[in-house]
N, C-alpha and C positions, 0 to 999 in steps of 0.2 A: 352617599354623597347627595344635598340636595342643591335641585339646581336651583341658580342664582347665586350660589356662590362664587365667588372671583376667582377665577382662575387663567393660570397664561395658557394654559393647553387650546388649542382652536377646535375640538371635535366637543369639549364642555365649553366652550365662547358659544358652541352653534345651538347645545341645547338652552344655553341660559337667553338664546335669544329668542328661541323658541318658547323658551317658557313664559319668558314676557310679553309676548304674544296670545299666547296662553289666558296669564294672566287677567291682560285687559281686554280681549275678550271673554272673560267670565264675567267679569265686573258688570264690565256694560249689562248684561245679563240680568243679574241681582239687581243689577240698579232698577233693571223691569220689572221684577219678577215681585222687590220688594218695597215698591212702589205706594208711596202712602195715600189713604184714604181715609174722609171724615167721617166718626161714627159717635154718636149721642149717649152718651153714657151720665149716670149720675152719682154723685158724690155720696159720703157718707151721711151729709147734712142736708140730704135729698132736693142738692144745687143739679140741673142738668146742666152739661156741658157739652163741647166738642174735643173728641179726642183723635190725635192721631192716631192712625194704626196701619198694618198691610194684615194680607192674607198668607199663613207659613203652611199653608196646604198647597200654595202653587210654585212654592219650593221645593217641598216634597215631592209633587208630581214632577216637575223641572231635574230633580235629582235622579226617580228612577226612570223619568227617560232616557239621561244619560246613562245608565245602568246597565236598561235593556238594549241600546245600542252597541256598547262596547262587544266587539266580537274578541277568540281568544283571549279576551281577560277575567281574572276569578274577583266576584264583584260582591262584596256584604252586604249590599243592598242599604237604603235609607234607615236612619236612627235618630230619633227625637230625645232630649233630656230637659228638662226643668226644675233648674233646684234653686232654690230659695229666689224666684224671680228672675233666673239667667236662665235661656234660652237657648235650644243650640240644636239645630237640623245638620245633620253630617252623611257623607257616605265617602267607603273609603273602596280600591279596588288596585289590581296588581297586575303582573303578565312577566312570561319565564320569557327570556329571549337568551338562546345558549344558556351561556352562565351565570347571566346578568338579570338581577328581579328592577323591573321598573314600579314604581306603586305610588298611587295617588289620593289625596285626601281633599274634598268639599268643602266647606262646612260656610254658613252662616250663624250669629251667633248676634241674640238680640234679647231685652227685656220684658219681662212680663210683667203687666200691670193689671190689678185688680180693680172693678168699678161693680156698681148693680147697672141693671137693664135698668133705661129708664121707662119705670112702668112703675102706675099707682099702687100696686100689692107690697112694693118695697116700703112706701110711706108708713100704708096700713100695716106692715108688720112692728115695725118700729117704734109706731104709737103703742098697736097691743103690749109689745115685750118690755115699754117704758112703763104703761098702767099695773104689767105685774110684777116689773121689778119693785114700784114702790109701794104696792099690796104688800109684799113677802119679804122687805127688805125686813120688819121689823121680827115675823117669823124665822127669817133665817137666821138673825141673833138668837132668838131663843132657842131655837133646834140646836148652833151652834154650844150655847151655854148647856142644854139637858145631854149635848151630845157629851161634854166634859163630864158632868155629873153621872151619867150613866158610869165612863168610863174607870171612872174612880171608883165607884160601887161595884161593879164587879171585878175589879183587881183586888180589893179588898175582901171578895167571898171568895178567889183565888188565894188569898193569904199572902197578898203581896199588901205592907203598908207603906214601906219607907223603899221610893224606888227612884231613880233621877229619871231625864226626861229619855236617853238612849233605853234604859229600861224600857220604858215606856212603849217606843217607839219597837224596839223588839217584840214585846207579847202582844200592842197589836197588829203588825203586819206577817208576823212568822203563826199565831195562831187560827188556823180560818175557822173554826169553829167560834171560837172568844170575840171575832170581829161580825159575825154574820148575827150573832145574838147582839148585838151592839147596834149595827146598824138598824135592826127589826125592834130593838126599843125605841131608836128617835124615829123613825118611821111610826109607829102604833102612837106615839106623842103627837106628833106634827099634823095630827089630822085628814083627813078624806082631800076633804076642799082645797087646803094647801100641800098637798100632794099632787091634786088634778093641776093645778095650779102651774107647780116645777113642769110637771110634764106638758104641758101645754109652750113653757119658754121654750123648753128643750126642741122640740117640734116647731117653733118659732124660728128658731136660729138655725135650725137644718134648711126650713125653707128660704129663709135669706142667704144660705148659701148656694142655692138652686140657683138664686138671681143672680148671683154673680155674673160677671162675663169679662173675659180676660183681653186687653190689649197688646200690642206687639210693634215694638219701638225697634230702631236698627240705624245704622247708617249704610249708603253704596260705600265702603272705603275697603281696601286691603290691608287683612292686617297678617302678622305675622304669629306661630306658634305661644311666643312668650306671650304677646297682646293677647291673645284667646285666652289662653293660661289665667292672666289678671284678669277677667270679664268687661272686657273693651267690646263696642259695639263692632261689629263689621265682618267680611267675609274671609276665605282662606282657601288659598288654593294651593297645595302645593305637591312636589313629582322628589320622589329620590330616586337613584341610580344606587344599584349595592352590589357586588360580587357573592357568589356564592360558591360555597366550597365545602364538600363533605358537610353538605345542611348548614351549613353556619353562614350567614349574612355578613359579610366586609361592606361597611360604609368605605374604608379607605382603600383605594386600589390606584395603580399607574391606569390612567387612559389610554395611554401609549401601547399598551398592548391589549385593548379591545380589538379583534377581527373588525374589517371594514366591513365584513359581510354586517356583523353585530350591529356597529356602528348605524348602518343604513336603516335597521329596520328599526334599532331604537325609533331615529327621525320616523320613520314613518310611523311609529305608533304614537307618538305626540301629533302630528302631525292629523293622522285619523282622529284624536282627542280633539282637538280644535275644528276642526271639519264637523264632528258634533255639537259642538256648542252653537257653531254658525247656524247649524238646520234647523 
């Protein structure tokens, strides 16, 4: 059962009230924690600018203090993800109370943006890697064109003449032999110079990815499981209540017949949770 759901029972009226309490004071929290700050970043078109951003290492530290304070409860500790620019600091953690698991979930959940540092080596790369790509642009047409020509010439001493292009694509990604002599002829073609050349871009564009440096966008708002799910900015707090029975977890159970003893301590382990967040 998670709280906040509506219900007439008054012993879930008392934790949903609890939780909302809970709730905004996490918030408030986050709202400190991910507090934004100006930082100089530059664009691709090496424009400086000012970028929003927080720090999601003082999340982190924020989360496993909550962590380490929780006593009797089993705690996974903090967990970071970034995938394709969505953000997302969580930790989750539980507690047996008689028959009853109580378990709780963190998270914030914010955008990653890419920018370079702004620093003069970003320019000077930029320039260099623009001067070789229009050295090699007209190299790389012909490497591409000998690269054909090769190819043709030895399917042909293979005794393939008449092949479509699946053909094609078969003998050379399934033979490593037939491809490594292929590559080492337009290589022996392409010359010294335009060889130092590539490898020099390539070494280029590593180091411009060195410069990168990543920002970190959010809102203070609460959101809920679904909203996280679609990658909406904001934070997440939430507590369920589940029955347990011969190892198996019941979300659904009568409240009515939880022990008051049960009852009490749930409250006070919420109650403990919130007393953490205060400290």
């Amino acid at each position: 059962m998670r709280l906040g759901t509506k219900s007439s029972d008054g012993f879930i009226c008392t934790l949903n009230r609890k939780n909302d309490s809970i709730g905004g004071q996490f918030l408030a929290e986050m709202a400190t924690m991910t507090e934004m700050i100006d930082a100089k970043v530059m664009l691709g078109d090496s424009t400086v600018t000012t970028q929003k951003t927080f720090d999601p290492k003082r999340v982190e530290d924020y989360f496993q203090k909550i962590g380490s304070s929780l006593k009797e409860w089993s705690v996974q500790g903090v967990s970071t993800s970034n995938d394709e620019g969505l953000g997302r600091t969580f930790s989750k953690f539980e507690t047996t109370i008689g028959s009853y698991l109580l378990s709780g979930h963190v998270s914030v959940q914010f955008h990653v943006l890419l920018y370079y540092k702004p620093v003069q080596r970003v320019i000077e790369c930029q320039k260099e890697l623009s001067d070789i790509i229009n050295i090699t642009k007209d190299g790389q047409q012909q490497m591409s064109d000998r690269g054909d020509q090769v190819v043709l010439e030895k399917l042909r001493e293979m005794g393939y003449k008449d092949f479509d292009h699946q053909k094609l694509f078969e003998v050379f990604y399934e033979d490593d032999e037939f491809r490594e002599k292929v590559y080492a002829e337009i290589q022996k073609d392409s010359g010294e110079d335009f060889q130092k050349l590539l490898e020099k871009k390539t070494r280029l564009f590593g180091e411009l990815d060195s410069l990168l440096v990543e920002t970190y966008q959010t809102v203070p708002v609460l959101i809920d499981d679904a909203r996280l799910v679609t990658g909406e900015e904001g934070c997440l707090c939430t507590f369920d209540v589940e029955f347990v029975k011969n190892n198996s977890k019941q979300g659904l159970f009568d409240p009515r017949k939880i022990p008051e003893r049960i009852k009490e301590d749930i409250c006070q382990k919420l109650d403990e949770f919130e007393n953490i967040l205060k400290s």
